[in-house]
DOKE-356120 format. One record per residue (C-alpha): x, y, z; residue in three letters. Coordinates in steps of 0.2 Angstrom, whole numbers, padded with zeros to 4 digits, always signed. Layout:
<nodes>
XYZala
...
</nodes>
This chain:
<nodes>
+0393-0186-0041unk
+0409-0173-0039unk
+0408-0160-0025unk
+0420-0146-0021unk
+0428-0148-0001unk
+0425-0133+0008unk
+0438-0123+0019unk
+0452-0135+0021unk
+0463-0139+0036unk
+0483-0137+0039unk
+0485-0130+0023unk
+0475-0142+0009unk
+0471-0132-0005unk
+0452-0133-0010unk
+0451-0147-0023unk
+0438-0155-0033unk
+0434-0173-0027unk
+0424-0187-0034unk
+0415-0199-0024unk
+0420-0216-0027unk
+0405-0224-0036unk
+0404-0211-0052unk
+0423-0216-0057unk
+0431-0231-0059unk
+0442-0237-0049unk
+0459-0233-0064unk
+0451-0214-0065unk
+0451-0210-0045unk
+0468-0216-0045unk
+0473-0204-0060unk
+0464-0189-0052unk
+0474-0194-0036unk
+0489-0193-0044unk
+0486-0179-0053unk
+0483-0170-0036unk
+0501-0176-0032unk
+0509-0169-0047unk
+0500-0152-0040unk
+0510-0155-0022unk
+0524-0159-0029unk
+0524-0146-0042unk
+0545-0137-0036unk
+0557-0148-0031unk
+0565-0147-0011unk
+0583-0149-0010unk
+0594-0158+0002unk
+0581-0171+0009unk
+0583-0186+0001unk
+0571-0200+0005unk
+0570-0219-0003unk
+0558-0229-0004unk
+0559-0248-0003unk
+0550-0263-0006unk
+0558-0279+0003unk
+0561-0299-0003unk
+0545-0307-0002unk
+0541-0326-0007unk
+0523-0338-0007unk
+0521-0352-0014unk
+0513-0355-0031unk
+0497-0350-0033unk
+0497-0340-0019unk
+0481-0325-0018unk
+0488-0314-0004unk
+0503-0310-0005unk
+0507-0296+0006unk
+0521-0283-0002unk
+0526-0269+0012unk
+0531-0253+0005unk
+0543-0243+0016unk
+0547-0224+0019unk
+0564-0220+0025unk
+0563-0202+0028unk
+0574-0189+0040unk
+0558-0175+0036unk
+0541-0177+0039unk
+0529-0180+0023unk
+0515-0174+0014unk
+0510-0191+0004unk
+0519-0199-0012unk
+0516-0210-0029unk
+0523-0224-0036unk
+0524-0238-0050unk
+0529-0256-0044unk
+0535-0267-0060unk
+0536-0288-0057unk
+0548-0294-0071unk
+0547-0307-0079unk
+0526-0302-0078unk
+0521-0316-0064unk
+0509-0305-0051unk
+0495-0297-0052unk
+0485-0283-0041unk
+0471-0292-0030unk
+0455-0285-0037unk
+0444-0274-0023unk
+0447-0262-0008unk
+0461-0276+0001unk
+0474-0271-0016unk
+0483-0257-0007unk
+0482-0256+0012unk
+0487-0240+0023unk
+0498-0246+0040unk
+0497-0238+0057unk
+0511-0223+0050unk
+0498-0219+0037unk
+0484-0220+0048unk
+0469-0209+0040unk
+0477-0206+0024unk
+0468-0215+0007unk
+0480-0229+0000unk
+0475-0234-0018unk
+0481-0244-0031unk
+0477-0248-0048unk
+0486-0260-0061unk
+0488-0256-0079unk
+0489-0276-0086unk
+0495-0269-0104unk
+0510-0261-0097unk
+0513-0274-0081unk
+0513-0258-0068unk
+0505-0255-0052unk
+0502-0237-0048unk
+0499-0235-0030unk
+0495-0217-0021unk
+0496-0214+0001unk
+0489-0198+0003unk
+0478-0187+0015unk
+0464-0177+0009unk
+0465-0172+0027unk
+0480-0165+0025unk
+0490-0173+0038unk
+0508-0180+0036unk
+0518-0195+0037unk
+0530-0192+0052unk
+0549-0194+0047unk
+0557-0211+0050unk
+0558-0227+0041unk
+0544-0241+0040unk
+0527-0245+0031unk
+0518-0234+0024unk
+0506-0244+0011unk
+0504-0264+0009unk
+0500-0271-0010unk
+0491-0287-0010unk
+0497-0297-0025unk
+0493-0314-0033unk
+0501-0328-0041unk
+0492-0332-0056unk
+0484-0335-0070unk
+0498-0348-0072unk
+0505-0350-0054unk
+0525-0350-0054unk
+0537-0361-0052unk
+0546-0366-0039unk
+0564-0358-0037unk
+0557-0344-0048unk
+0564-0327-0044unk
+0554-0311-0050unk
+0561-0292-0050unk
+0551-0279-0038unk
+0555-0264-0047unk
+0550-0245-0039unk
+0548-0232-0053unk
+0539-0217-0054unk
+0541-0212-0037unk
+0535-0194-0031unk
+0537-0189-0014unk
+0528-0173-0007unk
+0537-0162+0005unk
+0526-0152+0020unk
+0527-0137+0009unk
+0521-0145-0007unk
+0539-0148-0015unk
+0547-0163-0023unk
+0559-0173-0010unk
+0573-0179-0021unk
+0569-0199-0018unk
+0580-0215-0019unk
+0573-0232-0022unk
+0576-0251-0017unk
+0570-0263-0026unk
+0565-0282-0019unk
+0563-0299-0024unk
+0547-0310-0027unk
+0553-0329-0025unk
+0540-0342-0028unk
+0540-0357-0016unk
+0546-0352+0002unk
+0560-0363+0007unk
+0565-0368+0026unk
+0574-0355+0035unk
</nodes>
C-alpha cells in the first residue's frame, strides 16, 4: 500500500512512501536512494566529510561479522548513500532486518542495505524520514552485518573494503563534497 506523508517537520518535503510489505526489500532501497539524489540535488562547497570503514577480521565461516561505517564530519548532516565492494568477492549481506544497523548517532533514522550479488555491491542508505540530522563529528553511523561464505575463507586471506558511490546530504539539501577510507577484511583473527 503507498501513502502520501502529510505536513512534514524541519523542513522534509512531502514525499511518496511505500510501506515495507508491498516492495521488496531491493525496491525500497532504490526508492530511498532515489529520495537521496532529490537532497542531494546541488552541491555544498568547502565542507568536505569522509567516510570510513575500518580493518575487520572473523574467522572462517564466520555469520556476523560486524562492519562499522563512520562519519567524520565538521557540519551537521541530513543523511547519505553508499556502495561497499569486498574484492576478491568473499562476503555477503546477512539476509533480514539485522543487515544494516543504525548506531546511537543515527538514533531514529532508517538504515537499509540491500546486496546486488551480480555486481558484488552493497548499497546501504541512513536517512531520516523525520527529518532530523546526524550531528557533526566523527563515529558510527550505520553497522553492515556480513558473512563468510558460501565457501568460508582462508586463513591469512586479506579482502578489500572498498567505499564507492558515496552521497552525503548537507542540512540544506546539497551535496557535501565527501572523501573515503577504505578497510581490510582479514580471515582468521590472530593473537594481538
Amino acid at each position: 500500500m503507498i501513502h502520501t506523508r502529510g505536513a512534514e517537520p524541519r523542513g522534509v518535503p512531502n514525499i511518496v512512501t511505500a510501506r515495507s510489505s508491498t516492495l521488496p526489500r531491493g525496491s525500497r532501497v532504490a526508492v530511498a536512494v532515489a529520495i537521496m539524489l532529490v537532497l542531494v540535488a546541488g552541491t555544498a562547497s568547502g565542507q568536505t566529510v569522509t567516510l570510513s570503514v575500518p580493518d575487520v577480521c572473523a574467522d572462517p565461516g564466520a555469520t556476523a561479522i560486524q562492519v562499522p561505517i563512520a562519519l567524520d564530519s565538521a557540519v551537521a548532516v541530513r543523511g547519505l548513500s553508499f556502495a561497499l565492494r569486498d574484492s576478491p568477492d568473499e562476503l555477503q549481506l546477512t539476509p533480514g532486518q539485522t543487515a544494516a544497523t543504525c548506531t546511537a548517532r543515527t538514533a531514529g533514522f532508517t538504515c537499509t542495505a540491500n546486496e546486488v550479488t551480480a555486481a558484488n555491491v552493497v548499497n546501504a542508505l541512513v536517512i531520516s524520514l523525520a527529518g532530523d540530522d546526524i550531528a557533526a563529528g566523527t563515529g558510527s553511523v550505520a553497522v553492515l552485518t556480513l558473512t563468510d561464505g558460501p565457501v568460508a575463507c582462508t586463513p591469512g586471506e586479506h579482502v578489500a573494503l572498498e567505499l564507492s558511490n558515496v552521497m552525503v546530504a548537507s542540512l540544506n539539501g546539497t551535496a557535501l563534497p565527501a572523501t573515503v577510507a577504505n578497510g581490510t577484511f582479514t580471515c582468521g583473527c590472530g593473537p594481538t
